[in-house]
N, C-alpha and C positions, 0 to 999 in steps of 0.2 A: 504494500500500500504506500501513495506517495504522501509525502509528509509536506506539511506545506510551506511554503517560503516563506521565513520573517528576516527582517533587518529591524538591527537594534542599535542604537547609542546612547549612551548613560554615563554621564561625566560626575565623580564625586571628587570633590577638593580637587586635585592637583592629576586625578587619576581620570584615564579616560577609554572606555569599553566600546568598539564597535567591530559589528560583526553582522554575518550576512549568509544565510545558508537555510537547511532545514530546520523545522524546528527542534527537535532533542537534541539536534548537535551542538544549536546554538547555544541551551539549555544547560548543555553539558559545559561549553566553555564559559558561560556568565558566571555558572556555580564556580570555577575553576579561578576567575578573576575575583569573583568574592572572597576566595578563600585566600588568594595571596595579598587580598587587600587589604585582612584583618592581621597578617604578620607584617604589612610593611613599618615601617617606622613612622609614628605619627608624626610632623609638620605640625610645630605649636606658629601659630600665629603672633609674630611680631605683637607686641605693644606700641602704641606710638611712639614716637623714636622721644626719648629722655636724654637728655645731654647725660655724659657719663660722667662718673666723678673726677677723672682727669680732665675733663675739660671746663667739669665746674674749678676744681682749683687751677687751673691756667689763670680763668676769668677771674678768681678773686689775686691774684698772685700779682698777674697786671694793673689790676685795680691798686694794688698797695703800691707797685713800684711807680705808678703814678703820684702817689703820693708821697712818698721817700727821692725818690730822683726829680734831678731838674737836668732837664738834659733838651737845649737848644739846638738848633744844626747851629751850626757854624762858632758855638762857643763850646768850652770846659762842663766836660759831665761833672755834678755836683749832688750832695747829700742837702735835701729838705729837713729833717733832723737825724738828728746824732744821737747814736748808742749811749748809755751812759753805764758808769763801773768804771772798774779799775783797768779794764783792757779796752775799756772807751775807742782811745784811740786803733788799736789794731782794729774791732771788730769793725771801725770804720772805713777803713783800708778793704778789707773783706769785702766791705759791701759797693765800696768803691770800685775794685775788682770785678763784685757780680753784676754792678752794673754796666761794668764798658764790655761783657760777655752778654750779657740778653738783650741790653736797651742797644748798641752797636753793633754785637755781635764779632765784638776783638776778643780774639782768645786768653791775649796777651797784652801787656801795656809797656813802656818803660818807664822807670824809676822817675823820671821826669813828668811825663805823662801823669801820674797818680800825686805825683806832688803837688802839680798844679790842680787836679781834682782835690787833693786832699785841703790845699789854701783856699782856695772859691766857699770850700764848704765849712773852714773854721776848724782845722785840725790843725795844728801843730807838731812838728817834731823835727831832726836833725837827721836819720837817716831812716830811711824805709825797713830795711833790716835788721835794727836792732830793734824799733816798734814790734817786728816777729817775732823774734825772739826772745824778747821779756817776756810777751804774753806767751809762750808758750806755741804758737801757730806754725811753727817752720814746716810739720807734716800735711797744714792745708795747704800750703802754696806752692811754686816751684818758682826758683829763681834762675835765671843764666848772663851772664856776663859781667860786668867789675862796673862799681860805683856809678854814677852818671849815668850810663848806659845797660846797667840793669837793664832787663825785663822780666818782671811778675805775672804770672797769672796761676787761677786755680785749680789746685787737683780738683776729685772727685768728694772727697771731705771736706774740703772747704767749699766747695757749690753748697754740698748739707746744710753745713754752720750757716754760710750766707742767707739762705733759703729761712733760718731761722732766723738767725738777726733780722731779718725783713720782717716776720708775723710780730716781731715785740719788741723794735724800737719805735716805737708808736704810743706802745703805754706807757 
């Protein structure tokens, strides 16, 4: 006996059935797509997209180096305010640092360079390296070449320290 001709399509979520033949064959293959469609891997559906947490602390991060830097084109990147404590000074340098690395995007500055960031912003002192070395910081920073011509910039532990002196020279 002839079996009579169906065609079918049946789309669910992401999945999609179409077939065209007798009918128990067709039958046989629907049941067969149903069955590997209850093992496939469910497909959760996105949530509206939420900024992530790294991008919410970018945006707050910006927002403070806004308010900590002063940084014009054409003049001396400088500190809005100043660390306070006893390592005042270095942590200032620090941040002076992190700034000519995010707001310029210099890896490195020279000893001159940061001097005159460091004057503009009201810091004082007599040599850049021995400001490190009182406080203790030599392991954040890295230094290369002799006096005047130094160049300073940050390791990966003093980005950290920086990164903190930026959330709490504020309060």
């Amino acid at each position: 006996m002839d079996h009579p001709k169906v065609k079918i399509h049946v789309k669910i979520g992401d999945h999609e059935f179409t077939a065209e033949g007798d009918e128990p064959t067709v039958q046989v293959w629907y049941k067969d797509f149903l069955d590997r469609l209850k093992s496939a891997p469910v497909k959760r559906q996105d949530s509206p997209e939420q900024p992530s947490q790294s991008r919410t602390d970018d945006t707050q991060e910006a927002a403070l180096r806004e308010r900590v830097f002063k940084d014009e084109k054409g003049s001396v990147l400088s500190l809005k305010a100043l660390p306070k404590g006893d390592k005042g000074s270095a942590d200032a340098l620090l941040l002076l640092l992190y700034g000519h690395l995010v707001q310029r995007g210099e890896d490195g500055i020279t000893a001159i360079q940061l001097k005159r960031s460091a004057d503009k912003s009201g810091v004082t002192f007599a040599r850049v390296e021995r400001v490190f070395k009182l406080a203790g910081y030599e392991g954040l920073i890295s230094q290369s070449g002799k006096k005047a011509g130094s160049r300073y910039a940050l390791k990966n532990p003093g980005i950290t320290k920086a990164k903190e002196l930026l959330r709490t020279v504020l309060d």
